[in-house]
N, C-alpha and C positions, 0 to 999 in steps of 0.2 A: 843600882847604878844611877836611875834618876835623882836620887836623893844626893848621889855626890858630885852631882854636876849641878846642881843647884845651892848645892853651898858653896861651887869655885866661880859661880856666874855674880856680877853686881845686884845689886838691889833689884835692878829693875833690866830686861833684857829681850831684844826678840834676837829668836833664835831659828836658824833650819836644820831640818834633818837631812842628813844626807844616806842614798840607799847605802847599809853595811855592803863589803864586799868580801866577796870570799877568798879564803888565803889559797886555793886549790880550784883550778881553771876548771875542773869537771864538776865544781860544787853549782847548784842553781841561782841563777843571779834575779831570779825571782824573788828569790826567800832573802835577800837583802833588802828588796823594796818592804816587802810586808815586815820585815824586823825592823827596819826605821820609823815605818807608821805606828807600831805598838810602841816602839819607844818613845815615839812623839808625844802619843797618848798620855805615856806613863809619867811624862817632863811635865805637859799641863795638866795632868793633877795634880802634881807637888806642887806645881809652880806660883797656880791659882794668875791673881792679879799684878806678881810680881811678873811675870813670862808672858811677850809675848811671840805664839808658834805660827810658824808661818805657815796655814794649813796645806794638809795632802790630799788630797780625792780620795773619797772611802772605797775601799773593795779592790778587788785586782787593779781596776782600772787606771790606781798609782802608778803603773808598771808603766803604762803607755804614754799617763800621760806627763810626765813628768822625765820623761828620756831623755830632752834635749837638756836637765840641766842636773841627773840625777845619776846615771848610770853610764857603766865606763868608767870609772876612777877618777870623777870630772877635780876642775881645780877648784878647791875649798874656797876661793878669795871670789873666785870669778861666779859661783854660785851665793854669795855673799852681795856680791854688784849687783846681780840679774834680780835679786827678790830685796834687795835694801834692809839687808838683816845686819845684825851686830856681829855674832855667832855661828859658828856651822859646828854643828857635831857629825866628826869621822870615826868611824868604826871599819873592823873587819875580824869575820867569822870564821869558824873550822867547824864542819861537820864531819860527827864518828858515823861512818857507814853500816857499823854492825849494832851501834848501840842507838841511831838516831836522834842521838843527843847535838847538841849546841856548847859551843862556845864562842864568847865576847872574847877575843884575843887580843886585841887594843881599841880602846874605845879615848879620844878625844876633842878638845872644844876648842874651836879655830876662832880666833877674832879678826875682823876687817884688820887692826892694827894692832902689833904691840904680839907678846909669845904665845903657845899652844898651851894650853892645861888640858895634862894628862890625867887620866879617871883610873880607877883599880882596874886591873886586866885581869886575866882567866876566867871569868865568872861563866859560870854554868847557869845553861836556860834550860826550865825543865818545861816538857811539854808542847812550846812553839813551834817548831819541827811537825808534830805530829796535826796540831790546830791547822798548819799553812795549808798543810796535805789535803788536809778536808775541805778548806776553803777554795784552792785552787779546782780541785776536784767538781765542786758546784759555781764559781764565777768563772773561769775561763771562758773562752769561746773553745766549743767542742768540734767545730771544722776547721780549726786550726790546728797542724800538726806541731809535737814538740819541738821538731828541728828547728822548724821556721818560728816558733816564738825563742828559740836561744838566737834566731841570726838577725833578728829584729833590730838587737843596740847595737850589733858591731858593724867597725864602720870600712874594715879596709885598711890596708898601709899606704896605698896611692892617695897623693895630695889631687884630686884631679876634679872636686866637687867644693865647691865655695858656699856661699849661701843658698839658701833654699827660701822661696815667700811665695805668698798667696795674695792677691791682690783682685778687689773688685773691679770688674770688668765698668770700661766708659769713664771711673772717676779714677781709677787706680789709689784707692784707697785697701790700704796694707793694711790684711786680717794678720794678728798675732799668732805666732804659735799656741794651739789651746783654745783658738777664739773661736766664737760661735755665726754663721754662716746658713740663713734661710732656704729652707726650702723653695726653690725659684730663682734663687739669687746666681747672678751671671758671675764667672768668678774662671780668673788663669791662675799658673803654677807657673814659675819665673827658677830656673836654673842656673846658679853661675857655674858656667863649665870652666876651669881655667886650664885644661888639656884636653889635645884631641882625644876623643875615645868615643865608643860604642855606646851608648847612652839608653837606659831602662828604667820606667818609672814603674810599682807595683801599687795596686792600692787594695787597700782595706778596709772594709768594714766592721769591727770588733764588735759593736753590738748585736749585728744580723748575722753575722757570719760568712763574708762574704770577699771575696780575693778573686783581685782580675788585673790583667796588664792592662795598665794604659797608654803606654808609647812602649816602642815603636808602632805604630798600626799597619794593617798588611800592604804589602808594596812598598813601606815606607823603610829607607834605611837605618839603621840605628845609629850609625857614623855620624859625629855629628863634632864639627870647629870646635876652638875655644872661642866664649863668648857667652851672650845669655841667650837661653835656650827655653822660649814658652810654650807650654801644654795648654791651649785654651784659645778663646773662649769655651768655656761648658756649662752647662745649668745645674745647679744642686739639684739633683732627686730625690724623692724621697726613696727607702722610707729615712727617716730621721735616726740618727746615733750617732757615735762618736766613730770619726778615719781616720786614716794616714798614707801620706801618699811617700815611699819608700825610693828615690834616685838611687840607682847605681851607675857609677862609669868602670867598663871593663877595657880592656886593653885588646883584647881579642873579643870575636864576636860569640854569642851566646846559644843562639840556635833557635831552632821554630815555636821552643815554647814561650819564648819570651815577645810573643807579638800580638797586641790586641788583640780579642775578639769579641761578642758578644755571651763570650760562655764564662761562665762563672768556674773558676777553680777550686774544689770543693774535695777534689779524692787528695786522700793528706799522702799516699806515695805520689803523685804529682808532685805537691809539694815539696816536698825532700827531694826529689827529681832538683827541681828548680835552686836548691839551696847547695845541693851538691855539686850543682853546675858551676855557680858560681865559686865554690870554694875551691875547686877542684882549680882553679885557675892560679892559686897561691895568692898569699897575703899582699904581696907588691904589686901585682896585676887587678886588683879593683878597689875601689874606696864608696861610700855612701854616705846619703844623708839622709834623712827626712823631716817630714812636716806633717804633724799631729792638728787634726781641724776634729768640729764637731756640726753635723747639721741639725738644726732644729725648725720645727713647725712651726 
């Protein structure tokens, strides 16, 4: 398939991949991100000097950190804007349950301007399926339960969460999604709420392993206006890895697990507790967003 996407691309082209997705909502939308990355792969080998790929983060860590422009069935043109690429390559996949096999079900190449070129379809992947499994099996985070990394990209049917940003405390200078943030460094979380609602941030730490509320705090109500709503000032701590701090506005309120504390969330039925909470409320009573940071030493 790389070979035929590079005889439909110009001479010269950058290009992004976008995570495949699956044609069946129970398939893992994990296995989309690591099937875009090998694909990417397999584009800039053919592609050499004629291509340029507009890189992914090696290893799981694509999954996280590339959500806000990656995952979800995002719009081809608008991930095109975001990274200043020519190209987007769309895919989506079907996995055989009993035979663990792969298929490329339609795979093709979006341009900023002008029509879509479609690439051969059906193509059978042999062995990737089983590669992920292994992979995912040694880079996840293992205090993370599965539930909570499928409810990670979804966002909700309620329109009731706007922008999400990070901003350095005293100069208000705006950290990018992705961007990297000192150990020490004084830094808020800035909410646009644009409906009343119950208001929950979750945060995480993916490389230590580590999940903790941090709003509402105790005493403190979750109910919160439309408007913008700051987490902070607070100081980066260490130790040093890569976060995410997770918004949800619910319609209804949530219950006692969702209220800071000093304790780390680490039992993964906790977890699922917490995921189920929220679901349990239906798709039109909450919506989310987050913000992907990284802290460094």
């Amino acid at each position: 398939m790389a070979r035929q996407v590079m005889s439909r691309l110009p001479d010269t082209a950058s290009v992004v991949v976008l995570n495949f997705t699956p044609v069946a909502s129970q398939h893992e939308s994990r296995l989309g991100a690591y099937l875009a990355e090998r694909f990417g792969a397999a584009l800039k080998a053919r592609g050499g000097a004629r291509l340029r790929l507009i890189e992914r983060q090696a290893g799981s860590k694509a999954f996280y950190e590339e959500m806000k422009y990656m995952v979800n069935r995002p719009d081809p043109l608008k991930v095109l804007e975001h990274f200043q690429a020519q190209w987007a390559i769309v895919a989506s996949y079907a996995l055989d349950g009993e035979s663990q096999s792969l298929e490329i079900v339609s795979l093709r190449a979006v341009p900023r301007a002008g029509a879509d070129v479609a690439v051969a379809c059906g193509c059978r992947v042999v062995g990737e399926y089983a590669r992920w499994q292994k992979d995912e099996k040694a880079l996840l985070p293992t205090e993370m339960s599965s539930k909570l990394l499928d409810f990670l990209p979804q966002n909700g049917s309620w329109d009731a969460i706007g922008d999400v940003g990070m901003f350095e405390h005293g100069v208000d200078r705006e950290i990018p999604a992705n961007g990297e943030i000192r150990v020490g460094d004084i830094v808020k979380l800035q909410v646009d709420v644009k409906q009343p609602c119950f208001l929950y941030i979750l945060g995480w730490d993916g490389d230590n392993g580590i999940m903790t509320v941090l709003s509402p705090r105790e005493g403190q109500s979750a109910k919160v206006g439309a408007g913008t709503f700051t987490l902070g000032p607070f100081r980066a701590d260490p130790p040093a890895g890569y976060n995410w701090a997770k918004v949800i506005a619910a319609r209804h309120e949530l219950g006692s697990e969702f209220v800071a504390s000093e304790k780390f969330i680490k039992d993964k039925q906790m977890q699922d507790r917490m995921v189920e909470r929220i679901e349990a409320l239906g798709e039109d009573n909450w919506g989310s967003d987050f913000f992907p940071f990284r802290i460094v030493e």
